[in-house]
N, C-alpha and C positions, 0 to 999 in steps of 0.2 A: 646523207644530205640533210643540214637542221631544217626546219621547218621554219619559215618567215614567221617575224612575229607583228602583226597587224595593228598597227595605232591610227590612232586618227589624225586629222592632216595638222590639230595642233600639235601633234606629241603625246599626247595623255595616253595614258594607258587603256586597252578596251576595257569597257564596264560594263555586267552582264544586265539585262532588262529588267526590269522589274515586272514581271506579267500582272502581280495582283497585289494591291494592297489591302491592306485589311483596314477597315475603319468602324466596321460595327461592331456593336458588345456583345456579347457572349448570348447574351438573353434573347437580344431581336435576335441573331442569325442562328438560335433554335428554331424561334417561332416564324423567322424568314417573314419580318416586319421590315419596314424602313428604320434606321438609325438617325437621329438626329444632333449625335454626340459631336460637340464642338469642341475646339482646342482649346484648353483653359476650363473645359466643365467639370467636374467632378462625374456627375452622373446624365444620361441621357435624361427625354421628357418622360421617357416611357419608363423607364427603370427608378426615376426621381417621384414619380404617379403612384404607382405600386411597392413603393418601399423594397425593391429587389439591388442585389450588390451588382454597380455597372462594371467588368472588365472584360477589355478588350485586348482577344489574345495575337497579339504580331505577331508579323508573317517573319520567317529568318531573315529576310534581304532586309525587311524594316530595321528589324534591333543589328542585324550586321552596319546598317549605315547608320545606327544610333551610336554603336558603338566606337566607327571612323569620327565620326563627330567629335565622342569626348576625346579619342585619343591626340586629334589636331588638336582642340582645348588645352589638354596638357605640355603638347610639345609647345605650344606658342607661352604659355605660360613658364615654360621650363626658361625658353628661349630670353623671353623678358627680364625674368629671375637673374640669367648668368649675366645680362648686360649691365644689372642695376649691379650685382658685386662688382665687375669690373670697373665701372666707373666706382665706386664707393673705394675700390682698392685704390686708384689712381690717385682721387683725392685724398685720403688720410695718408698715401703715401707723400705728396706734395705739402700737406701740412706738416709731417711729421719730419720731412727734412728742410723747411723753411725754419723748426723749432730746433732743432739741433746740427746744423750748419751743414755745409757743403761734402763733410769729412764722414756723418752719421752713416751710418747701415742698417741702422733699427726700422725696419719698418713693420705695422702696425697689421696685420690683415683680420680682418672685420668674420665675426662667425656669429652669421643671423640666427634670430631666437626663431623658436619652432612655428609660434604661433605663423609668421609671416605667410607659409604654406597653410593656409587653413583647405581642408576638407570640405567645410563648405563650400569654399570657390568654384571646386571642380564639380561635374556630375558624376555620377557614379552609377552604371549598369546595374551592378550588383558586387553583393559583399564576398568578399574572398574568405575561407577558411583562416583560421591563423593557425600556424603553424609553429608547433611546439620547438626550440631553438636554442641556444646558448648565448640570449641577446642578454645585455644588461639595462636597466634602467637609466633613463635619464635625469635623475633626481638627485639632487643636495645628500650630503652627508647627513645634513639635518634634518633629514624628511619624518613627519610625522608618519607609525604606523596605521592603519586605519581599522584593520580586521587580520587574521588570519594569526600567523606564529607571531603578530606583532603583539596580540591583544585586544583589546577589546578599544572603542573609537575612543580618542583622546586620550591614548597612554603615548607620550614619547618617548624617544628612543633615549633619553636620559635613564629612563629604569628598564634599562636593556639586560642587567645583572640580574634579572628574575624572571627573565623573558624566558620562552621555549627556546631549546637550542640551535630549532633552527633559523628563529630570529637573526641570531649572530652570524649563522652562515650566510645569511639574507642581508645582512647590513656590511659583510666585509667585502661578497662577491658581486652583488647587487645581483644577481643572475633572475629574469621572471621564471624562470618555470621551478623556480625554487620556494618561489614566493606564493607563498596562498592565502590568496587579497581577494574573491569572489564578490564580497561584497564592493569594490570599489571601481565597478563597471558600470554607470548609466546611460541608460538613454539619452539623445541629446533632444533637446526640448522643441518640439512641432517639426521634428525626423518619423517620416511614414515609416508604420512596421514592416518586416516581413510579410509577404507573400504567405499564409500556412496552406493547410490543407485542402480548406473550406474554399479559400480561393481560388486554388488550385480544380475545385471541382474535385477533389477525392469524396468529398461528404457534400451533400445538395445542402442548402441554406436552410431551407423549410425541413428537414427532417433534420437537422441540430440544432434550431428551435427549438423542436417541439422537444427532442429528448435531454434537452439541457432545463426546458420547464418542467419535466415530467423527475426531471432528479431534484428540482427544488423545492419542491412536495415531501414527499413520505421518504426517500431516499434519505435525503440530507438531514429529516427529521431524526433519523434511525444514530446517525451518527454524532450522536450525542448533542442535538439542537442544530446540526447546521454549523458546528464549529469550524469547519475545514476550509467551507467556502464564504469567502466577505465579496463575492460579485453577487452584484443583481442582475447581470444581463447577459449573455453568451458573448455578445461585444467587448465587454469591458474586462471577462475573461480572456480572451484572444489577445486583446492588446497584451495582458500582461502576462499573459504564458501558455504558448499553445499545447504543450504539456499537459497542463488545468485541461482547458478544455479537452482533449483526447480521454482524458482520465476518468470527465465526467461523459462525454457520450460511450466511452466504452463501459461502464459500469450500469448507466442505465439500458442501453443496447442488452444488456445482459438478460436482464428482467423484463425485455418487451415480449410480447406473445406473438409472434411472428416466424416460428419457425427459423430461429437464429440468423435472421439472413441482417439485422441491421450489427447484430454481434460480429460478424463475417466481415462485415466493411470497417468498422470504427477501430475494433482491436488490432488490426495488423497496426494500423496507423499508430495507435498510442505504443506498442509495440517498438518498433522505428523509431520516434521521438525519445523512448527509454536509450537506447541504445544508445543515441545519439548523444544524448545526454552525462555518459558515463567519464566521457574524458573531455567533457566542456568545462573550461575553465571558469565560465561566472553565470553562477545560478542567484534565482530571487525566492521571496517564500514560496510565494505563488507553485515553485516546480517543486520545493519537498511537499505543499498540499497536497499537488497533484499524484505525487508516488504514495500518498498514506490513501488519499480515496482510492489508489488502483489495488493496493495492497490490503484493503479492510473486505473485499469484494473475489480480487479475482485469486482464484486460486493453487490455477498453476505455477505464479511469478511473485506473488504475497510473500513469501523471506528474501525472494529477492531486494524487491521493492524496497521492502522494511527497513532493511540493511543497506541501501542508498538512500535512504530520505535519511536516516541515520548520519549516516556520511557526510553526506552534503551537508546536513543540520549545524554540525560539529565546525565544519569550514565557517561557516556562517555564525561561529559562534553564541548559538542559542542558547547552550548554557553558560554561558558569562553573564548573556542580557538577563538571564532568568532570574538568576542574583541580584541583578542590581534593580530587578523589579519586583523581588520579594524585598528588598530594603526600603523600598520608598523612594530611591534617591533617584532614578528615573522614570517615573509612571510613562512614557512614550516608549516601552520596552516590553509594553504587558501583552501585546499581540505576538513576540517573540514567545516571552514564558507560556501562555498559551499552548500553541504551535508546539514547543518542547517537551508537554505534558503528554500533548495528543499523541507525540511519536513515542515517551513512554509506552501509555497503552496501546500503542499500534506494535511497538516490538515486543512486549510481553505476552498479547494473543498470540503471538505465532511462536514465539519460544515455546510456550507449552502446548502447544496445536504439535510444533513438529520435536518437542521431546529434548529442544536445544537451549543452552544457556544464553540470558538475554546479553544484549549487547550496551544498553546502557545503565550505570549502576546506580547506587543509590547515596546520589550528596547528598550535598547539603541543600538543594531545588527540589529535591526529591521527598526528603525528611520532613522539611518544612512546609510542604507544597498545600496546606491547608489557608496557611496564611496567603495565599492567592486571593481566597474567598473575600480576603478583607480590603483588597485593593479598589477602589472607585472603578466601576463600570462591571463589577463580579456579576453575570447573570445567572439565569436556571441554566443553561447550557452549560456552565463552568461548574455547578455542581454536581450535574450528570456524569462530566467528563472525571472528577476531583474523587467519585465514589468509585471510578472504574483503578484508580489510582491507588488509593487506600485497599482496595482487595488483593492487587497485584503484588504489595508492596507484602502482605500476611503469605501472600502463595510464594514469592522472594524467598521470603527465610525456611518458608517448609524445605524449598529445593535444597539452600546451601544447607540444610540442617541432615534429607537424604539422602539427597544428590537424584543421577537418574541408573544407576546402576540397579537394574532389576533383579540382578541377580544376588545383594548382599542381603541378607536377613534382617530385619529390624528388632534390635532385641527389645526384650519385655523393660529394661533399664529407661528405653529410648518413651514410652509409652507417654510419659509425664509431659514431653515436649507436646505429643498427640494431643493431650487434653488442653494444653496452653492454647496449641491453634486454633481451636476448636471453640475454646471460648474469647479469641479474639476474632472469630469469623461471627459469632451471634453475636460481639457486641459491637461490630461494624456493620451485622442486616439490620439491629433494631435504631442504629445511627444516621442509618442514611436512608431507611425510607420513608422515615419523618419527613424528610429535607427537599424527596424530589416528586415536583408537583406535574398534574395532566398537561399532554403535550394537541394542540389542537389537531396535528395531524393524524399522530397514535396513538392519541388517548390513555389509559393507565399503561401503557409500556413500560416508561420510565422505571417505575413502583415495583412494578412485577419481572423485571430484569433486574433487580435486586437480590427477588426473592431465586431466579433462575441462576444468578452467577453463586447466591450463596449453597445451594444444593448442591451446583456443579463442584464448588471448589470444598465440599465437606466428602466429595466423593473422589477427589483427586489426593483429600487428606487420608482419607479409612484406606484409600484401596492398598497403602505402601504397604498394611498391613499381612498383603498377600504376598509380597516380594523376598524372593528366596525361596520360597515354597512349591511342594508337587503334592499332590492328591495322597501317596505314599508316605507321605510326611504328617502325618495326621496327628500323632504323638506327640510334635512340636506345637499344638495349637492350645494354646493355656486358653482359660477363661475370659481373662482382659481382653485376648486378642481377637474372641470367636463374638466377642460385642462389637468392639472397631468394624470386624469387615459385616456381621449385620445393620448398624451404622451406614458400611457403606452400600450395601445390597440397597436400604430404605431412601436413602437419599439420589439412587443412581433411577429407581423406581421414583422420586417423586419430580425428577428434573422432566421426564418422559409426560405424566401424570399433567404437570403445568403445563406444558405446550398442549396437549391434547383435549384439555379439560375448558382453556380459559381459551375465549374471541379472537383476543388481543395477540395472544399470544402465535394463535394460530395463523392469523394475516402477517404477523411478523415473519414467517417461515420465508417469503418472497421479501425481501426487503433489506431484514437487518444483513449486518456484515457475517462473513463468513464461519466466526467462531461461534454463534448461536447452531450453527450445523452440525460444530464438530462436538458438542454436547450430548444432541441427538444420538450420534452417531458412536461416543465413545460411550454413553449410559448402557444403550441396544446390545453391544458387543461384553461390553462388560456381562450384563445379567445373562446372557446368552453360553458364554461360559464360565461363570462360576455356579448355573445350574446344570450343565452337563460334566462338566468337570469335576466338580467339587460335592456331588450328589448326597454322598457316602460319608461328608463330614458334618450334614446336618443343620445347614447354614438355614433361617429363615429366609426360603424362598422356592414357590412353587411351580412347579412347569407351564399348571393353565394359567398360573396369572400373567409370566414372562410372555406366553403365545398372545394372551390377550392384549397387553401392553403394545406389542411386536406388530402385528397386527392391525389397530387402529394408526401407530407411528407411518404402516407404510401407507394405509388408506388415505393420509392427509399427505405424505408425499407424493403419494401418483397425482394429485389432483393436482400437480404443479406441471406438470406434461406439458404445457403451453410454451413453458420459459424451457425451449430445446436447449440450450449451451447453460441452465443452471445448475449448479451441484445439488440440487434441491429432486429435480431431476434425477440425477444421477444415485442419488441417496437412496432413493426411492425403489429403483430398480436392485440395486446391491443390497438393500438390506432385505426384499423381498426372496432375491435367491436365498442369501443365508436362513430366514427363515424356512424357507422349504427343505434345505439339508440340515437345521436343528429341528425341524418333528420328523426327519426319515430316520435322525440319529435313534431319539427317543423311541419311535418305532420299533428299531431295530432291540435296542436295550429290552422294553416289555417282551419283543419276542424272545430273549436268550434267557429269561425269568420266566415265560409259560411253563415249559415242562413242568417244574416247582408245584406250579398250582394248583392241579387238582390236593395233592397231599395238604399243601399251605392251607387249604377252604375245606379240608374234609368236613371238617365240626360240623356246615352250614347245608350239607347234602345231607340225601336221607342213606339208611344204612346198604339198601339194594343197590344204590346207585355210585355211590364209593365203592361198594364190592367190585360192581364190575370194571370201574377205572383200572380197582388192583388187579382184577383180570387180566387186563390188555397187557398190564407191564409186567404180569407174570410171566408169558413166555420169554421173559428175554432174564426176569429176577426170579425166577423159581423160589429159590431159597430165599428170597429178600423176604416174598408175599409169607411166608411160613411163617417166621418169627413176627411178622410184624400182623401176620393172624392171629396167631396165639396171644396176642396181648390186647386186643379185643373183647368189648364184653359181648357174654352170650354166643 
C-alpha cells in the first residue's frame, strides 16, 4: 500500500519547521549575551565595542533556504535570458527576410557575448572547486600571453617562434589545463574573501595576534631583515594568502614555551593548506612567501616546501622579472627579483642540510645578483640576504667541482682548486662584514653570521679532504692533506666556539632558521669522529677539548626545554646521548691500553715496586721476567 503523500490544501508541497533560527554571533552565544546584529550590519554593538570578528554561524535549514533562494534567482533569470533570445531571434529573423526577399533562408541567429551573464547578478553560497577538464578557452587567436609558457607580460604571440613549446601547443589547442597562466587570476574588486581558518574558529583571534606579533619581532628579523613578509597586520596577511598566515603562526607556535600545544593546533592547519595548495592552479607571491617561512623553520617538510615555492616560483616567472629588474627596464619587478633570491638561499640551505643538488642554477640573475644592491629602494635587508647568496654561489662550484660521492678520493692534483675556495671564502668574509650593519632586534647577528657561515663553509671545504678514506689508509695521507683536514678539525672547533662564546649568538639558537642547527650539529659529529676514529693518524685534536666543546654545546641546548616541538630541543637530547657513548668508547679504549702500563711507566716507579708488578706477571711469563731481569741494572 504507498503511503499518501500530505500537501496542504493549496497544493504546495509539506515544508519541514524551522524549530530555531540562529541570529546571534558567535561571540554573544559564548558568552550567552543578547545579540543586537541587524540585517545590513557588518558587526554587532558588542563585537564593533571590543574590536572582536562578528560571525554568525547558520543553522542547515537557514543556508538550505538561502540556497532555494538563489536557485529560484537563477532559474528566473535563466527563464528571462531564453525569452529575450527568442524574441531577439524572431526579430533579426523578420529583418533579415524583409532585407532579402520573400525567397531568402539566411537567417541570422544572435550568440550573446559572455559578459551578459555576469556573476555578479546572481548570489553565490559558496565557490565550487574547479575542476581540471579538457575545456578550451574562449579567446581570439590573437590573444595576448600574459605569464606562463607564454612568457613574460607583454610578449605576444607574434614571437611565438621562440616561445617554450608548450606555448604552441597552447595557442593551437587552446586547451586550460595545458596553459600555465597562474599569474592571470584576480580578485574581483570589493568581492569578500574566503572564509579561512581563523574564521572558521580553528585558531581563536586573540592567540593569532599575538603570535603573528611575536614573529614580527626577532623571528622575521632572523630572516634576513623581514624580507619574506611586506604585511603589517595579521589582517592584511589573511586577505592575501591564508597560506602566509598559516606559515607564520605555525613557525612562531614553534618557539613558544607552552609545552607545544599552540604547535599542535596551528601546524596541521598550515599543513592542509600545503596540500591543498599543490594542484592549485593560481598562486600569488604571498603563497611561495609563505612556503620559504615554513621551509627556513620547519623541519620535517623544509625540502619539501623548498621545492614547491621553487615550482610555483618558476610558474610565476620570477626569473624572467628578475632580469628585467636587474636591467633597469622595469623597476616595479624588484619585489619579484627579491622573492627569487630569497628562494635561492632558501634551496641552497637545504641542498646541503640534506646532501642533494640544488634545484635552481646559476644564470645570468644569479651571476649578476650584486647588481640588485644598485637598484633604488636596495636596503640593509638586501645586503643581508645578497651575502647569503654570494657564499652559496663559492659552496656551488665546490659541489660541481666534488660532487657528493663520498666514497671517490680527492686526489692531491685536485688540492689547488681547495686553495682557490678557500681563498674566495676569506675574500667574501672580509667583503661582507664591512657591509652589514646592527639589526635593532639582534643586535650584531648579522656581522657574526658572516663570521658562522664562513667557519661552517671552510669546514664543509677541508672535510672532502677525508672522503675515500679509512683509518687503515694512513699511508695515503701526504702532508698537504693532513693540513686541509687540521684546517678542517680548527674551523669545525671554531663554528662550536662562536655559538658558545658570543650573547648574540647564543639567543640566536631559538630564533634563527633551521640551518644554524645544522652547523651545530654537523661540527659536534664531525669532531666526534675524527677523534675516535682517526686517533692513530695524529690529527690536531684532543679528546678533553672535544668533551669540553661537547659539553657546554649540550648545556646551551637543554636550556631550550621550553620550546617542546624545537629541533633545538631535540639537538640537545641526541647529542647528549652520543656524547655519553663517545667517553664509554674512549673508556673502553684506555682500558685495552692498561695492561701496557705498568711496563710503559716503569722509568717513573721506584725499583721495588716494578719488581713486583714483574712478579704478578711472572706466573703466567716466567721466561718473559728472566730475560727481561737479566737486562736490569744491578
Amino acid at each position: 500500500m504507498k503511503r499518501a503523500r500530505f500537501e496542504d490544501p493549496a497544493g504546495a508541497a509539506h515544508k519541514s519547521k524551522i524549530s530555531r533560527k540562529v541570529t546571534a554571533c558567535q561571540q554573544c552565544q559564548t558568552r550567552k549575551v543578547k545579540c543586537d546584529l541587524e540585517p545590513g550590519r557588518p558587526r554587532c554593538a558588542r563585537c564593533e565595542r571590543q574590536g572582536l570578528e562578528c560571525v554568525v554561524n547558520r543553522s542547515l535549514q537557514t543556508l538550505l533556504d538561502a540556497e532555494n533562494e538563489w536557485k529560484l534567482g537563477v532559474e528566473q533569470q535563466i527563464s528571462s535570458l531564453q525569452n529575450t533570445v527568442t524574441e531577439l531571434q524572431r526579430t533579426l529573423a523578420n529583418m533579415q527576410a524583409h532585407q532579402h526577399g520573400p525567397h531568402s533562408t539566411h537567417v541570422i541567429t544572435p550568440v550573446l557575448p559572455q559578459h551578459i551573464i555576469s556573476p555578479s547578478t546572481a548570489p553565490s553560497p559558496r565557490r565550487v572547486p574547479a575542476v581540471t577538464a579538457m575545456t578550451r578557452e574562449n579567446s581570439p587567436e590573437t590573444a595576448v600571453v600574459e605569464t606562463g609558457v607564454g612568457g613574460p607580460i607583454g610578449e605576444s604571440t607574434d614571437r611565438g617562434i621562440t616561445d617554450a613549446p608548450m606555448a604552441s601547443l597552447f595557442e593551437v589547442t587552446k586547451l586550460r589545463n595545458i596553459r600555465s597562466d597562474p599569474g592571470s587570476h584576480k580578485a574581483i574588486a570589493g568581492q569578500p574573501r574566503e572564509p579561512d581558518f581563523i574564521d572558521e574558529g580553528r585558531v581563536p583571534l586573540e592567540q593569532a595576534e599575538s603570535l603573528f606579533n611575536a614573529f614580527k619581532g626577532t623571528l622575521n628579523a632572523y630572516l634576513w631583515g623581514g624580507i619574506a613578509l611586506t604585511h603589517d597586520s595579521l589582517s592584511s596577511a589573511r586577505e592575501s594568502s591564508p597560506l602566509l598566515a598559516a606559515a607564520i603562526l605555525a613557525v612562531t607556535a614553534l618557539h613558544a614555551q607552552d609545552n607545544g600545544s599552540s604547535f599542535d593546533l596551528c601546524y596541521p592547519i598550515f599543513l592542509e593548506l600545503v596540500s591543498q595548495s599543490m594542484f592549485k592552479r593560481y598562486h600569488i607571491l604571498d603563497d611561495v612567501r609563505g612556503l620559504c617561512i615554513g621551509a627556513f623553520w620547519l623541519s620535517d617538510v623544509s625540502w619539501k616546501l623548498s621545492g614547491l615555492a621553487v615550482r610555483i616560483a618558476t610558474e610565476l616567472n620570477l626569473h624572467h622579472f628578475s632580469a628585467c629588474a636587474l636591467d633597469k627596464e622595469k623597476p616595479q619587478h624588484i619585489d619579484k627579483a627579491r622573492l627569487w633570491y630569497l628562494l635561492y638561499v632558501c634551496d641552497h640551505h637545504f641542498s646541503i642540510a640534506y646532501g642533494r643538488p640544488p634545484v635552481i642554477p646559476e644564470d645570468v640573475t644569479i651571476v649578476r645578483h650584486e647588481s640588485f644592491l644598485d637598484l633604488p629602494g636596495a636596503q640593509q635587508a638586501d645586503y643581508r640576504l645578497h651575502s647569503q647568496v654570494a657564499v652559496f654561489r663559492i659552496l656551488s662550484r665546490v659541489y660541481h667541482t666534488f660532487g657528493l660521492d663520498r666514497s671517490r678520493l680527492v686526489a692531491n692534483d685536485e688540492f689547488e682548486s681547495i686553495r682557490r675556495y678557500d681563498a674566495d671564502l676569506l675574500l667574501w668574509k672580509k667583503t661582507w662584514e664591512t657591509r652589514l650593519m646592527p639589526d635593532p632586534n639582534i643586535s650584531y647577528y648579522p656581522v657574526k653570521g658572516v663570521t658562522l657561515h664562513y667557519n661552517f663553509a671552510k669546514l664543509l671545504l677541508f672535510a672532502v679532504c677525508l672522503r675515500g678514506l679509512s683509518p687503515s689508509q694512513q699511508y695515503l695521507i701526504s702532508q698537504e692533506r693532513r693540513i686541509f683536514i687540521d684546517r678542517a678539525i680548527e674551523s669545525a672547533s671554531a663554528v662550536l666556539r662562536l655559538i658558545l662564546d658570543d650573547s648574540d649568538m647564543r639567543r640566536a639558537i631559538i630564533g634563527v632558521p633551521l640551518y644554524l642547527l645544522t652547523t651545530i650539529a654537523y661540527a659536534a659529529i664531525f669532531l666526534m669522529k675524527v677523534q675516535s676514529e682517526w686517533r692513530a693518524a695524529g690529527f690536531k685534536i684532543a679528546y678533553n677539548e672535544v668533551v669540553s666543546l661537547l659539553e657546554a654545546a649540550v648545556a646551551v641546548l637543554n636550556d631550550c626545554h621550553a620550546c617542546a616541538r624545537h629541533v633545538a630541543h631535540y639537538l640537545g637530547k641526541g647529542l647528549g646521548a652520543m656524547l655519553v657513548k663517545f667517553k664509554e668508547r674512549e673508556a673502553a679504549y684506555q682500558a685495552q691500553q692498561q695492561p701496557q702500563q705498568p711496563w710503559l711507566d716503569s722509568a717513573h716507579l721506584g725499583w721495588n715496586e716494578w719488581m713486583q708488578d714483574a712478579a704478578d706477571v711472572a706466573e703466567f711469563y716466567p721466561s718473559w721476567l728472566d730475560v727481561l731481569g737479566s737486562q736490569m741494572p744491578g
